[in-house]
ZADO-1210 file (C-alpha; in nm, 4 decimals, padded with zeros to 6 digits):
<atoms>
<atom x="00.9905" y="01.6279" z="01.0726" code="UNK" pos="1"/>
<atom x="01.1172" y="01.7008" z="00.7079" code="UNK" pos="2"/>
<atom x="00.9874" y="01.5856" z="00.3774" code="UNK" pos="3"/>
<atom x="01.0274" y="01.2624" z="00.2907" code="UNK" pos="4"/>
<atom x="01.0550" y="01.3687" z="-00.0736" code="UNK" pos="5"/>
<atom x="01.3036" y="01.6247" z="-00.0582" code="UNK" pos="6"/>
<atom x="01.4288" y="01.6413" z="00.3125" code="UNK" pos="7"/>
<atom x="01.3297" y="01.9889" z="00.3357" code="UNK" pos="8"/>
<atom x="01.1404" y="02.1224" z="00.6778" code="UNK" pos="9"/>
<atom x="00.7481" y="02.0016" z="00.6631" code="UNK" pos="10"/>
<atom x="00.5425" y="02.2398" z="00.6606" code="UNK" pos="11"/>
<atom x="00.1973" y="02.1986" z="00.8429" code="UNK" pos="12"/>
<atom x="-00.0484" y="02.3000" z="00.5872" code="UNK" pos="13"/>
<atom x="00.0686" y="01.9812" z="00.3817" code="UNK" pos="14"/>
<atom x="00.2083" y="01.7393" z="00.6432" code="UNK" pos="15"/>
<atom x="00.4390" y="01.5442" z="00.6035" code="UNK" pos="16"/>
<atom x="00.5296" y="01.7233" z="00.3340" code="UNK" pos="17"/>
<atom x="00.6701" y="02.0340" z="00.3029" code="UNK" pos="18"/>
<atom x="00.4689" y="02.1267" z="-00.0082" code="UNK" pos="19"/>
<atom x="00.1706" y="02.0821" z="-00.2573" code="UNK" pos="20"/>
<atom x="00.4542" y="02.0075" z="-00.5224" code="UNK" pos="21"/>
<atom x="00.6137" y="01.7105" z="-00.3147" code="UNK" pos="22"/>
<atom x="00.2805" y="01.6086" z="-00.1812" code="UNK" pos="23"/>
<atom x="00.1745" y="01.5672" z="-00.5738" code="UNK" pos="24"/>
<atom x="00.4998" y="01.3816" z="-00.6235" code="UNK" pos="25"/>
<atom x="00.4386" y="01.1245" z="-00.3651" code="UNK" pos="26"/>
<atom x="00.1157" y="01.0688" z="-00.5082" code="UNK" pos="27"/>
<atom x="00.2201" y="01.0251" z="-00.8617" code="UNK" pos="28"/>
<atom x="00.4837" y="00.7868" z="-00.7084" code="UNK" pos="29"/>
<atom x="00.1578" y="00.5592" z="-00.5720" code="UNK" pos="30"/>
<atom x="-00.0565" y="00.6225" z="-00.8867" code="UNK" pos="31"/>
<atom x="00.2300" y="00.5005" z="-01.1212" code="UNK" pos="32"/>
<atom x="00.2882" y="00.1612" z="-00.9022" code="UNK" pos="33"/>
<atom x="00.6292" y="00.3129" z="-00.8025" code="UNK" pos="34"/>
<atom x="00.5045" y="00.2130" z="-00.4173" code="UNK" pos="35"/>
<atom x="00.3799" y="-00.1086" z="-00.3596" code="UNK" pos="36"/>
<atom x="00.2346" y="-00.2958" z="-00.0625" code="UNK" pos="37"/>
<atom x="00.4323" y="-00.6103" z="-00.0456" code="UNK" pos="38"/>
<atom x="00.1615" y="-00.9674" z="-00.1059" code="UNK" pos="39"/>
<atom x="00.1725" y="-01.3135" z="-00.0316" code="UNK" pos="40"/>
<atom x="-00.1210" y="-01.3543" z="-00.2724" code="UNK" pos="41"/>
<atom x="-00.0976" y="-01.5764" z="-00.5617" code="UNK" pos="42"/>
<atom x="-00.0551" y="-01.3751" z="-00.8636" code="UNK" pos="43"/>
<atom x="-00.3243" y="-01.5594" z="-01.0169" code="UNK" pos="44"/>
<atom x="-00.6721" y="-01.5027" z="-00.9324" code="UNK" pos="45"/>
<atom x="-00.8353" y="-01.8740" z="-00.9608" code="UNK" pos="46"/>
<atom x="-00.4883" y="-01.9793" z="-00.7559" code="UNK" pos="47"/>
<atom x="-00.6197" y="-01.6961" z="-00.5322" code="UNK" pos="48"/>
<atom x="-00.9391" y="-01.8279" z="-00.5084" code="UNK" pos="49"/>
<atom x="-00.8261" y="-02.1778" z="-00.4336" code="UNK" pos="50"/>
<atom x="-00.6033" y="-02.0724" z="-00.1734" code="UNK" pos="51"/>
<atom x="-00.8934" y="-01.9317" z="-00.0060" code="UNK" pos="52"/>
<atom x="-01.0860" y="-02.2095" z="-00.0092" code="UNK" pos="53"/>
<atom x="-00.7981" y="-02.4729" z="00.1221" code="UNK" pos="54"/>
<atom x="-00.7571" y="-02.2453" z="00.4143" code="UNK" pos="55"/>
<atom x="-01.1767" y="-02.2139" z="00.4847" code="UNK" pos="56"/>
<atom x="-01.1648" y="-02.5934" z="00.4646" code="UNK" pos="57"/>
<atom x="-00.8979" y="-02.6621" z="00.7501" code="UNK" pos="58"/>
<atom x="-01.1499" y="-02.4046" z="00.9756" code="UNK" pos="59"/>
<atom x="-01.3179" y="-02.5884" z="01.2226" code="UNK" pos="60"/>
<atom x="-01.6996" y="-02.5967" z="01.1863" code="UNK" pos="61"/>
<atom x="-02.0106" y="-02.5210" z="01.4496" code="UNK" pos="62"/>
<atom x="-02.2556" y="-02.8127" z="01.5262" code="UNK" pos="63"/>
</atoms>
């Protein structure tokens, strides 16, 4: 496995990294929003909330 920072061999003490310095990179990269998880969420929270809502409406209900 190598480093997905800087390609070199990973070493097991900081897996899959191959050191503190790249693990601290990667995690600077996630702090700073340079990674994102991609959303389908409305960017707005009330359109958000109405989204929710819609979709709890179109569920079926026990009698």
């Amino acid at each position: 496995m190598t480093c997905p920072i800087c390609k070199r061999k990973a070493d097991p003490a900081y897996r899959p990294f191959c050191s503190k310095r790249c693990a601290d990179v990667d995690l600077a990269h996630w702090l700073s929003g340079s990674y994102a998880v991609p959303s389908q969420d409305p960017d707005d929270i009330e359109a958000a909330i109405d989204a929710i809502e819609e979709a709890l409406q179109d569920i079926p209900r026990k009698q």
